[in-house]
C-alpha positions as CSV (number, residue, x, y, z in Angstrom):
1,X,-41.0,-63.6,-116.1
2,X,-38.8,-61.0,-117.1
3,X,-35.1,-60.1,-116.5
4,X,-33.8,-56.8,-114.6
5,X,-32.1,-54.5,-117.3
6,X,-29.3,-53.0,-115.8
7,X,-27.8,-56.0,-115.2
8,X,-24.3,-57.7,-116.6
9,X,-22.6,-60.4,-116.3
10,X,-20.2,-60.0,-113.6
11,X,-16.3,-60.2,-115.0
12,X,-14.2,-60.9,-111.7
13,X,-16.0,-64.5,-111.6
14,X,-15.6,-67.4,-113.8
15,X,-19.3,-67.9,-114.4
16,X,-20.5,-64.6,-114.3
17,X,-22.5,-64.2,-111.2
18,X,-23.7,-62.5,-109.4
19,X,-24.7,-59.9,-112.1
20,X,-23.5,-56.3,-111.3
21,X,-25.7,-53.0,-112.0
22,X,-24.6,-50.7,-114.7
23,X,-27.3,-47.8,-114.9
24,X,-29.1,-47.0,-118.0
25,X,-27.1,-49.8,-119.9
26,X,-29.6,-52.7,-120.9
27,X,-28.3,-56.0,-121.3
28,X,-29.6,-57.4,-124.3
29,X,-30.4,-60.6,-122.6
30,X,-33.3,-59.4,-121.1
31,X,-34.8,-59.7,-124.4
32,X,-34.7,-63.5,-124.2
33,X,-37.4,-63.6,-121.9
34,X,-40.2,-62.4,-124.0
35,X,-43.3,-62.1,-121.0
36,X,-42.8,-58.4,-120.9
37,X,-42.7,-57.7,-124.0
38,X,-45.4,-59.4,-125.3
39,X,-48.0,-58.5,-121.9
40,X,-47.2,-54.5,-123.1
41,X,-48.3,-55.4,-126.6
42,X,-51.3,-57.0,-125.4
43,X,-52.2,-54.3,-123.1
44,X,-51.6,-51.2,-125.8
45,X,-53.8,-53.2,-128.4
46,X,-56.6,-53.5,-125.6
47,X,-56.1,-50.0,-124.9
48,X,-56.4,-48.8,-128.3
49,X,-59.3,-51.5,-129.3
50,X,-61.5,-50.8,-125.9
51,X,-61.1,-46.4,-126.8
52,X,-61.9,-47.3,-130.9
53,X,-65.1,-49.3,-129.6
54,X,-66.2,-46.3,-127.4
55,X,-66.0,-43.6,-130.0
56,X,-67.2,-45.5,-132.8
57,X,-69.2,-48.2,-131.5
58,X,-67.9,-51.1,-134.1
59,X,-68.0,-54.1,-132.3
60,X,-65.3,-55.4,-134.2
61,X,-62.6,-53.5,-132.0
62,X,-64.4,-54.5,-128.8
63,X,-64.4,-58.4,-130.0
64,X,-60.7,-58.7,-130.7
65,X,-59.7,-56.9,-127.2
66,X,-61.9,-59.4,-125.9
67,X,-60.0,-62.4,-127.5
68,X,-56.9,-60.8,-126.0
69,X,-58.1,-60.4,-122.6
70,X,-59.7,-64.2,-122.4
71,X,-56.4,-65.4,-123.6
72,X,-54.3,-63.6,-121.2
73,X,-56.8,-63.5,-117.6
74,X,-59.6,-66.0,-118.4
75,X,-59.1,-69.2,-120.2
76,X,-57.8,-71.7,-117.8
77,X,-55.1,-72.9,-120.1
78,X,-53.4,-69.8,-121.2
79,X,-54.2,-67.2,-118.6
80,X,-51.2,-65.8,-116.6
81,X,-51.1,-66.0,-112.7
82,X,-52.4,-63.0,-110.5
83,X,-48.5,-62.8,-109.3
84,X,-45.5,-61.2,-110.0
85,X,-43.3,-63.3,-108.4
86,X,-40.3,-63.8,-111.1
87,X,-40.5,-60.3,-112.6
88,X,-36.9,-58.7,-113.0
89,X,-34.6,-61.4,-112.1
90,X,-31.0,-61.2,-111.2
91,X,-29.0,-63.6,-112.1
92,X,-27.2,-65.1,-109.1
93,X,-29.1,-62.8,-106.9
94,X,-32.8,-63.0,-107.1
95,X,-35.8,-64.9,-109.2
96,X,-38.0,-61.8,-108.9
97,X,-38.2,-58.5,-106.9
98,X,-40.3,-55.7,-106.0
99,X,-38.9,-53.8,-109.0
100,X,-40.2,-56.4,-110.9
101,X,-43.9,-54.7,-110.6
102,X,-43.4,-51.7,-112.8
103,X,-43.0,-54.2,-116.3
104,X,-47.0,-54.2,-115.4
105,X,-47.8,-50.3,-115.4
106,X,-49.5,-50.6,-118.4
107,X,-52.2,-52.7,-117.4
108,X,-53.6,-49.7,-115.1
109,X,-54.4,-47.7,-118.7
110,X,-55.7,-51.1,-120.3
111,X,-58.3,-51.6,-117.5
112,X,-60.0,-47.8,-118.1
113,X,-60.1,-48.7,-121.8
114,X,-61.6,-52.0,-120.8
115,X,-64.0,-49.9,-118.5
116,X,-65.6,-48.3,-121.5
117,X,-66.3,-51.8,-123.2
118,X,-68.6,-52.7,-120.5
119,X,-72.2,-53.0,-122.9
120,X,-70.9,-54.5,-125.6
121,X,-72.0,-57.5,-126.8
122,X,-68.5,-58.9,-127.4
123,X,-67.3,-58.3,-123.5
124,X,-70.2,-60.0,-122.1
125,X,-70.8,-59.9,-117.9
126,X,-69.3,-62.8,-116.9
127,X,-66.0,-62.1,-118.8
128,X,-66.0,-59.1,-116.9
129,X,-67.1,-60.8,-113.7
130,X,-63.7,-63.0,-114.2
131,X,-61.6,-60.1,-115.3
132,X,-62.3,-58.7,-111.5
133,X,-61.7,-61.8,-109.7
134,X,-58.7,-62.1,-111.3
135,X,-57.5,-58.5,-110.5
136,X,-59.2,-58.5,-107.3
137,X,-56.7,-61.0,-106.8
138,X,-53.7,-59.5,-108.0
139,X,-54.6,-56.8,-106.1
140,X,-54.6,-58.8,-103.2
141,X,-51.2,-59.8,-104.1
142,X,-50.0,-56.5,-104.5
143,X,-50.8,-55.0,-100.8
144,X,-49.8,-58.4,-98.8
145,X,-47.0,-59.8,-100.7
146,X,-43.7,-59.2,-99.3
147,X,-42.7,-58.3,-103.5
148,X,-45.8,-56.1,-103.4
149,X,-44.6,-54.3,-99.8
150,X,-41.2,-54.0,-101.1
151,X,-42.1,-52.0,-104.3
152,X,-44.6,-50.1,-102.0
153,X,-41.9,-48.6,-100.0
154,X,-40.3,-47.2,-103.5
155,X,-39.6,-43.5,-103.0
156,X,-39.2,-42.9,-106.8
157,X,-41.3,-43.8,-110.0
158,X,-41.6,-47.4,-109.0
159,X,-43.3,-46.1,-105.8
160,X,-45.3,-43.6,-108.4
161,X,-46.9,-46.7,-110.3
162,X,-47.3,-49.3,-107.7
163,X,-49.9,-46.4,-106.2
164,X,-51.3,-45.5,-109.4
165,X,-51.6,-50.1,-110.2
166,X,-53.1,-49.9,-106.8
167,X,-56.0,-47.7,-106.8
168,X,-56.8,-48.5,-110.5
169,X,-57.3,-52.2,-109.7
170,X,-59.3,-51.4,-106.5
171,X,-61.8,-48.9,-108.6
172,X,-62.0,-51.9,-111.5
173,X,-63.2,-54.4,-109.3
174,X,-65.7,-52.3,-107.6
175,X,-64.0,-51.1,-104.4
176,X,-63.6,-46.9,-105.1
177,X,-63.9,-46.9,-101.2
178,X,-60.9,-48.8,-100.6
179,X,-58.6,-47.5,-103.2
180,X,-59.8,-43.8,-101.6
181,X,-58.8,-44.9,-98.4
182,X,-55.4,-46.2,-100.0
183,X,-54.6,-43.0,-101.8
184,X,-55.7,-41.0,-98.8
185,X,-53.5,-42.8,-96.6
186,X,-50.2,-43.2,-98.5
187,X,-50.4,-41.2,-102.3
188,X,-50.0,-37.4,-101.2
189,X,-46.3,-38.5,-100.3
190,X,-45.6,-39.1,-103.6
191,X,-45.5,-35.8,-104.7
192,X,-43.1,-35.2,-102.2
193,X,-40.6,-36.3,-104.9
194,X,-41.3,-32.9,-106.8
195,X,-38.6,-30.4,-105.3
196,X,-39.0,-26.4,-104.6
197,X,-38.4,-25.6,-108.3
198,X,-39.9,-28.6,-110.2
199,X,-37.3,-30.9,-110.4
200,X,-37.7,-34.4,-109.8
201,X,-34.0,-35.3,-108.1
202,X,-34.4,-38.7,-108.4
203,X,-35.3,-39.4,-111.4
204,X,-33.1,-36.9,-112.9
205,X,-29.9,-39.1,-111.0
206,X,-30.7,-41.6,-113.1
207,X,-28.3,-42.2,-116.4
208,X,-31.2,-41.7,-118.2
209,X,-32.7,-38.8,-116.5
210,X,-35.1,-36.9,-119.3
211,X,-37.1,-40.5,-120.1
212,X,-37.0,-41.1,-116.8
213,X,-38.6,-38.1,-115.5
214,X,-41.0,-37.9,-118.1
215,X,-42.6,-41.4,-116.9
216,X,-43.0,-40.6,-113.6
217,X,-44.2,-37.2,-114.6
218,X,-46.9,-38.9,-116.4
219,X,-47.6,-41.1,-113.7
220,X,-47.9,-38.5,-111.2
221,X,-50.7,-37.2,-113.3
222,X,-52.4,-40.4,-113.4
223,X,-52.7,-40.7,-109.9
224,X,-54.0,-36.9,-109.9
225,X,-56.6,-38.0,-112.9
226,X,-57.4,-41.2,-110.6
227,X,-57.8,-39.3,-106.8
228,X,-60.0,-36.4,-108.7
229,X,-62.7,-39.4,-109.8
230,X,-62.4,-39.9,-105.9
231,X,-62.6,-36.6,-104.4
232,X,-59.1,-36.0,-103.8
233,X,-57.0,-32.9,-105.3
234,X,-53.4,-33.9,-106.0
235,X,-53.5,-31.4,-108.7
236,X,-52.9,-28.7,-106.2
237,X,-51.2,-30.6,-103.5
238,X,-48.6,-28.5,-102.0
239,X,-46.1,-31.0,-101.0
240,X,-43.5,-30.6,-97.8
241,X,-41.2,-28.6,-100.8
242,X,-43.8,-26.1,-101.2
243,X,-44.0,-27.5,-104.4
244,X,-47.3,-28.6,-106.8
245,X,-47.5,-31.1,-109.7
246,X,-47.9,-27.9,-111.9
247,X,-44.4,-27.1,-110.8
248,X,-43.2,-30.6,-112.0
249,X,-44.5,-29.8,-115.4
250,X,-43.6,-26.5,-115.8
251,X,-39.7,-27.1,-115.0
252,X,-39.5,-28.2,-118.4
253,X,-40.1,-25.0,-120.1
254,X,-36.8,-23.4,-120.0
255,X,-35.4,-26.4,-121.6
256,X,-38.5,-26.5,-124.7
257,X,-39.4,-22.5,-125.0
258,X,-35.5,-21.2,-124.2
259,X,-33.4,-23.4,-125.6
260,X,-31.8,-24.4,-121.8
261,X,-29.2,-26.9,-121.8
262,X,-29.5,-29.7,-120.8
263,X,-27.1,-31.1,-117.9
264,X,-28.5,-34.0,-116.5
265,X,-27.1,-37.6,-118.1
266,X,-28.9,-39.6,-121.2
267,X,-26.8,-42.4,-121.6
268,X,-28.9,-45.2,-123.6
269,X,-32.0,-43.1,-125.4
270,X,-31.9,-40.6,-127.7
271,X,-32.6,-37.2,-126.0
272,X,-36.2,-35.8,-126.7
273,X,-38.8,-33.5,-125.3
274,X,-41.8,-35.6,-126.7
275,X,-42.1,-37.1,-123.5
276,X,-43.8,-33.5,-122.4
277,X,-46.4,-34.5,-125.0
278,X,-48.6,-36.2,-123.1
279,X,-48.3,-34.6,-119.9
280,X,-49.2,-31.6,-121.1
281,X,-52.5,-32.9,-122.7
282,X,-53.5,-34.8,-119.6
283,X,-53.0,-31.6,-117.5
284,X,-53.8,-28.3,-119.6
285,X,-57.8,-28.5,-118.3
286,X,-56.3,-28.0,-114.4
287,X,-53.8,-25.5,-115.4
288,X,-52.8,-22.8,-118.4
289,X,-54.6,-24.7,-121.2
290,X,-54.5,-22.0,-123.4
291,X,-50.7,-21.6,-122.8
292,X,-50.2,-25.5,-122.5
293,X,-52.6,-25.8,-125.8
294,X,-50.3,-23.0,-127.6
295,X,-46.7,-25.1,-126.6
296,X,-48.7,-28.1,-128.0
297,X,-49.7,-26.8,-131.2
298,X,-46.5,-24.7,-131.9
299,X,-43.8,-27.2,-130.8
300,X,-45.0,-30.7,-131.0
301,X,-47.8,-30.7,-133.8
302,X,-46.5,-28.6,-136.4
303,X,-43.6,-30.1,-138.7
304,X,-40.8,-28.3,-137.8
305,X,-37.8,-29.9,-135.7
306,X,-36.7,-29.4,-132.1
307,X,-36.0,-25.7,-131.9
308,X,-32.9,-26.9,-129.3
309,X,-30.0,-27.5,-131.5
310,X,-29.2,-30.1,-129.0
311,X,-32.0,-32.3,-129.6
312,X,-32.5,-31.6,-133.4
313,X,-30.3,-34.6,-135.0
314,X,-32.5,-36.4,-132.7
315,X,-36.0,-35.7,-133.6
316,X,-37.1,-34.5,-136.7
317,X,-40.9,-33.4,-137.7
318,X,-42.5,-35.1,-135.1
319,X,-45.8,-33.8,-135.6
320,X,-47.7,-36.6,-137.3
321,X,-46.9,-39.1,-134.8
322,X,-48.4,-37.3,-132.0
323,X,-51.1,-36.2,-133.5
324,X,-52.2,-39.6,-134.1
325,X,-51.6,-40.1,-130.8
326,X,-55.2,-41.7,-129.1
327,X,-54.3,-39.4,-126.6
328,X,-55.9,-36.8,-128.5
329,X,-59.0,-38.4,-127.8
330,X,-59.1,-38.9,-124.4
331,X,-57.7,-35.1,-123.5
332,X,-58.6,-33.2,-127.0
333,X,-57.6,-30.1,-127.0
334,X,-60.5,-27.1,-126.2
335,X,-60.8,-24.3,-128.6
């Protein structure tokens, strides 16, 4: 269960409801309910434990992601439901909603780490056998539910990671086939959010427009990552803009390299360029790596600040963060 976060108390009615929206403001209620919170920890750890097990092979890493995942998809008396069906309620409007969906994004990275667990003695067949039934079914959920449908119909990032919850689940449980036919069939539209000269309009609407279009930036690469393992290019996809996902990256550079300003709102989160971080990594092998690789190493791993005065108060010597990052293993960079 989790709480929508935009939303307040309403002050023309004596008891508050029905909440009202207020953009990029979080209502520090939402933290009471402590589901989502708690799933995302869960799912980061398993990430991390499932890529330590693969590259070093100590089954210590792979045993504790397995306690996690039993706890939270297997063991009858803790395991959560294959539903979203209360995920960011409104108070006085709503118990759950389409929306709702996107609190679960993160398990689509979990299940590739979980992927390369399969062999080890601690993640035995038949935990995986009930890790697929169970997102077999949640995948089931997903594509007949009316929840599921709504957040299908999403034109912006929620839209982005439904797809990208989609497919992964299909591939995890065995079913590449469908999850190609899914992507084939409703994904290349999602690029379509990428205008002529990068931009993503609307994300960068949003109150908190730089975080915002870094996420779906990220997921858009995903679901390029995820159609290439089936045989479909999204990296090159030229949309209905006569725009590419390369584009989407690349808008950024004015703002990192030049020193742009930037126009668009950040109301709630401190203003950074990290966010390009991980995009760049995840793309630099389909596009400029050396230049990509260059922007890496000069802006975001070397211990300097921000070189946008803008930005500076907000993140100082970032460099040992990032490269820390495990995303360095999954998309090192090439010499």
């Amino acid at each position: 269960m989790s709480q929508g976060p935009y939303w307040w108390p309403n002050p023309d009615t004596p008891n508050g409801l029905p909440y009202i929206r207020r953009d990029g403001y979080t209502n520090p209620e939402m933290h009471r309910l402590v589901d989502r919170k708690l799933l995302s920890r869960m799912s980061n750890s398993v990430e991390t434990l499932g890529i330590a097990y693969y590259f070093s092979g100590n089954e210590a890493y792979a045993a504790k992601a397995a306690q996690f995942l039993r706890n939270w998809f297997l063991d009858p008396e803790t395991r959560m439901n294959p539903h979203l069906n209360y995920g960011q309620r409104i108070p006085g409007i709503c118990d759950g909603r389409g929306i709702g969906i996107i609190d679960v994004s993160c398990l689509s990275y979990m299940l590739s780490a979980v992927a390369m667990m399969r062999g080890s003695a601690s993640w035995t067949d038949e935990d995986d056998k009930g890790l697929r039934e169970w997102f077999e079914a949640f995948a089931d959920w997903l594509t007949e539910s009316e929840i599921g449908l709504n957040e299908r119909s999403q034109p912006n990032n929620h839209g982005t990671y439904y797809d990208l919850s989609v497919a992964v689940q299909y591939m995890y449980v065995g079913k590449s086939d469908k999850a190609r036919e899914y992507m084939e069939a409703n994904t290349f539209h999602r690029f379509d959010q990428i205008a002529t000269d990068g931009a993503q309009p609307r994300e960068l609407a949003r109150t908190s427009a730089l975080s915002y279009s870094f996420m779906n930036l990220r997921g858009l690469i995903a679901l390029a990552i995820v159609g290439e393992k089936l045989g479909l290019d999204f990296w090159h996809y030229v949309n209905a803009n006569g725009a590419t996902l390369r584009d989407a990256v690349e808008w950024y550079f004015p703002y990192v390299l030049e020193g742009r300003q930037w126009t668009f709102g950040e109301v709630s989160r401190a203003k950074s360029y990290r966010g390009l971080f991980a995009p760049l990594m995840m793309s630099a092998g389909h596009y400029d790596a050396e230049r990509y690789y260059d922007i890496v190493n000069a802006f975001f791993l070397e211990e300097t600040s921000d070189s946008d005065p803008q930005f500076e108060r907000y993140q100082p010597k970032v460099g040992k963060k990032l490269e820390e990052d495990r995303i360095n293993l999954l998309f090192p960079i090439r010499k």
